[in-house]
N, C-alpha and C positions, 0 to 999 in steps of 0.2 A: 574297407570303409563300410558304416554299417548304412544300413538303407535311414536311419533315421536322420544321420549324418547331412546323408545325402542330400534329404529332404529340407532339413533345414539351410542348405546352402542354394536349395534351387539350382540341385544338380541332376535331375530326375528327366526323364525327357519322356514321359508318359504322351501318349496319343490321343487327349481327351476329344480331342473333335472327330479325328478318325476313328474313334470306335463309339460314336456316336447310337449306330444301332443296335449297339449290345446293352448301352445304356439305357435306352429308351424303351426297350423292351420290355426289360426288369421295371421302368416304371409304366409300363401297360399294364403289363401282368396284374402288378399290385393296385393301379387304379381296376382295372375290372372286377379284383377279386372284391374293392371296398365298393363300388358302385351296385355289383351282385350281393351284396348285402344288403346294403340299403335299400334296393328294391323289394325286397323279398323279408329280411328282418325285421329293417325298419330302425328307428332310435328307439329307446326307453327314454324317455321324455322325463325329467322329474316334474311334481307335482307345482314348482315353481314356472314352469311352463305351461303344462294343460291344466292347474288346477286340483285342487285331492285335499284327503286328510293326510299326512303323515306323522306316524307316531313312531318315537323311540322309548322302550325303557327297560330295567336289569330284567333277567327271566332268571331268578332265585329258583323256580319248581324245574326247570331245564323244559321246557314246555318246546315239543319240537313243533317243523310246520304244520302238518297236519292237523294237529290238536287245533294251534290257532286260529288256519282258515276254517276248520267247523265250527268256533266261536265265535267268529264273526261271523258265518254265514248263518249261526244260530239268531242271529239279530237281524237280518236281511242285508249283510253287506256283502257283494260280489264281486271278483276281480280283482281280489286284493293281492299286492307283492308283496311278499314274504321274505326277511333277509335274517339268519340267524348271524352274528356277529360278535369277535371275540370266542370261538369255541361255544356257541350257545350262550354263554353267559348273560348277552343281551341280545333285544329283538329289534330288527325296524320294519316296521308296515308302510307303507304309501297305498292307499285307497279312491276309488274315484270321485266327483264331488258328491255329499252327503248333503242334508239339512241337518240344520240342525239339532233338532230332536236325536236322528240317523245317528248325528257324531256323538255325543252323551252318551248311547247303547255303544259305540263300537268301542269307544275309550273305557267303556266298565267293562263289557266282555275282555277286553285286551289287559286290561289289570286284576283282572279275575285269571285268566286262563296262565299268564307268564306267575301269578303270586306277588305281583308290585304292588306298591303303592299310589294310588292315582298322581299324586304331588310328585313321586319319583318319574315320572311320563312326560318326555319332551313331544307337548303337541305343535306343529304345522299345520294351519288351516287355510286352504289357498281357492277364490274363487276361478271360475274361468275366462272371467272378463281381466282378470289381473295378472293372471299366466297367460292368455295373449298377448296382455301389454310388454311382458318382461319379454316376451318373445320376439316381439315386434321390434323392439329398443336394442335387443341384442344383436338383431337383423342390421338393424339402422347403423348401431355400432361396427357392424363387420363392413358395412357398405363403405361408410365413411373411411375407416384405417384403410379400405385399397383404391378408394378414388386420393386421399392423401398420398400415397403410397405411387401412386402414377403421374401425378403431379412434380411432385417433390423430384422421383428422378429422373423427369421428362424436363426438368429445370435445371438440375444439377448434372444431368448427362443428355442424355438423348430420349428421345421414343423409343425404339427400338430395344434398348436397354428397360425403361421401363414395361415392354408389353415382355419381356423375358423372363424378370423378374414378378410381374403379377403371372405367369404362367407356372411360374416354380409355385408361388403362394398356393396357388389352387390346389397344385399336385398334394404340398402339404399338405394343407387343410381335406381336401378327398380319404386322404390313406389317412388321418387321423381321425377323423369323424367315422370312415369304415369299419376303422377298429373297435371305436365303441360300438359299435351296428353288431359284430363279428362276437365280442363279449359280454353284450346285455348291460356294461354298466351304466349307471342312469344319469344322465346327461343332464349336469345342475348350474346354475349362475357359475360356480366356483370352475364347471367346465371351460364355459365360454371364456371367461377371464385369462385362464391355461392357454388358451387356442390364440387367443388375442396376443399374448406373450411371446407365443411359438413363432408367430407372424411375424411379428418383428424381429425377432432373434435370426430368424430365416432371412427375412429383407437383410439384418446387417450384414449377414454372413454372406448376401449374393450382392449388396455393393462393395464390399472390399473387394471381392473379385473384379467387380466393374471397373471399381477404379483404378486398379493396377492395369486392365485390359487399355482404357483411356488413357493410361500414363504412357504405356509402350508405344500405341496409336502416334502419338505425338515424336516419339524418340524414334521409330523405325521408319523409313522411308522406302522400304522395297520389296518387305517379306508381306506375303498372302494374309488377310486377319485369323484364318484357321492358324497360321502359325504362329502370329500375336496374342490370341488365344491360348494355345498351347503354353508358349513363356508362358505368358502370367499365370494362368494355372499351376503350371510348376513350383512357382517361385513365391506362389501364395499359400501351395497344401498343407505345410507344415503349418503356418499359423491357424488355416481352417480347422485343422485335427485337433489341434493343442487346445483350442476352444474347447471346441465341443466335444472331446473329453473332460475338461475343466469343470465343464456345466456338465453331464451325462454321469459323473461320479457321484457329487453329493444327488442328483434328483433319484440317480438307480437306489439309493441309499434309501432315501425317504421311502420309493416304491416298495421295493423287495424287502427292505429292511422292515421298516418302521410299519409300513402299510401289511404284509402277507405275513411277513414272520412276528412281529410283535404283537400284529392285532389293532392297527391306527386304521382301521377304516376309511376314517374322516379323510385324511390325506390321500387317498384311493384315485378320486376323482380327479381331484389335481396336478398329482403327479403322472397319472397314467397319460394325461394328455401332452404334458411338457416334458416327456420321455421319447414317446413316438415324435411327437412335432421335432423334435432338437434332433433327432438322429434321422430324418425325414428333410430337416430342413438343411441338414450340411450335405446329403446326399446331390437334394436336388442346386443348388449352388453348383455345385460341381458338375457334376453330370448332366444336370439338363439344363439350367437358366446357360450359362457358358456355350455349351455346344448349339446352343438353339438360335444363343445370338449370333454366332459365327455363321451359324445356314442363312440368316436373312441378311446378313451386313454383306454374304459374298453374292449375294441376289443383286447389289449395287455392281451398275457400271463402272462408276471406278475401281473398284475393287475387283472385280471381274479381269479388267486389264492388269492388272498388279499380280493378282496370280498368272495369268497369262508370261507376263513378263517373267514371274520369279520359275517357270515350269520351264522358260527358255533357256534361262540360265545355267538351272540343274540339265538339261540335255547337254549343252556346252560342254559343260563344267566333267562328265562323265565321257566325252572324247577321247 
């Protein structure tokens, strides 16, 4: 019988709560590595955040970085990011904030030095009071989806469930935001929107567990929650997987494909985020919101006596 078989019939009797610390580790590991980054890296912020010029346009002469940052610096612009893109073909600059005299020289040196045409130059001009604001909203945005987010299934299930499930969210979002810290890519609207996605796809994917875990709750009258856990876990993995494969094909698609091998740039940021999140988000489902709720549900005195009871039985039973 093949393990997929298996899996689909919820015949698997995998240990998810007992190896609890194996799982937890691997996601220490990975929060420390993304948190050691972010201390120390930092984000790349795009300009829609702090603010900047950014320009896009063809580089017809193959104008590599070098050339360009001494074009601009020949005009007094300093600190500029340089991205060649498409095999050189084209360039994108993001710059700090300019005046505007400042932007006028850095957009004629930059269609000077690439051989563009000014009209062929996608300019962005962002002050810093308005990449605050976008930063600030997108703050507010995150804030609200997990105060929703603990409501909604502190209503529909428990507390307990919900403090598991905003535990899993965080891990998400930590290893996904680390990664961008870890690869310098520049952190746009089109990111946050990704992460906002991921979030939720995570949430769905750690209440189906929940509520299989609440279905059994209800049906079993004498087994320990670590082992109501376990069930359901079982007898949910196959759907978890089938997901997010279903979703992790076409996005690896867009990434690898469309994004590194064809040269889609643009799709870069978006995809990169709802890649890690999705495959970040079924992990911790499983592995951590699950086992974590089982640690504090057997924190309960009822429950405490129910394993007591069921530990009796296995002695019995083994006479």
């Amino acid at each position: 019988m093949s393990l997929w078989g298996r899996l689909n019939r919820g015949e698997t009797e995998i240990d998810f709560v007992g190896n609890r610390r194996r799982w937890f580790t691997i996601s220490a590991v990975l929060l420390v590595i993304a948190l050691g980054s972010l201390g120390i890296r930092q984000l790349n912020l795009g300009i829609a955040f702090v603010g900047g010029l950014g320009m896009q346009a063809p580089n017809p002469v193959g104008a590599d970085v070098p050339e360009i940052r001494n074009a601009l610096e020949a005009v007094g612009v300093e600190d500029a990011t340089i991205q060649l893109l498409d095999d050189g073909d084209a360039v994108r600059v993001a710059t700090p904030v300019l005046d505007h005299a400042s932007e006028n020289e850095a957009v004629d040196a930059f269609a000077s030095v690439t051989g563009s045409d000014r009209a062929d130059i996608s300019i962005e001009a962002v002050g810093p009071s308005f990449g605050a604001l976008v930063a600030r909203r997108a703050l507010i945005a995150l804030g609200v989806f997990l105060g929703a987010v603990v409501l909604f299934i502190s209503w529909r299930m428990e507390f307990k469930m919900a403090a598991a499930g905003l535990v899993a969210l965080f891990h998400d979002l930590l290893i996904t935001v680390g990664l961008y810290s870890l690869t310098g890519f520049p952190v746009t609207p089109a990111t946050v929107v990704a992460i906002l996605v991921i979030l939720g796809y995570s949430l769905y994917d750690t209440v189906v567990v929940f509520d299989k875990v609440q279905e059994l709750v209800e049906l079993e009258e004498k087994k320990p929650y670590s082992e109501i856990v376990n069930e359901a876990m079982n007898s949910v993995l196959a759907r978890s997987l089938a997901t997010s494969l279903t979703s992790l094909l076409p996005v690896g698609s867009i990434l690898f494909v469309g994004s590194f091998i064809l040269g889609a740039s643009t799709l870069r940021d978006f995809a990169l985020a709802l890649f890690v999140g999705i495959a970040a988000g079924t992990y911790s489902s499983i592995f951590v919101a699950a086992p974590l709720l089982a640690i504090w549900k057997e924190k309960e005195p009822d429950w405490q006596e129910r394993a007591k009871k069921a530990s009796k039985r296995r002695k019995v039973g083994m006479r």
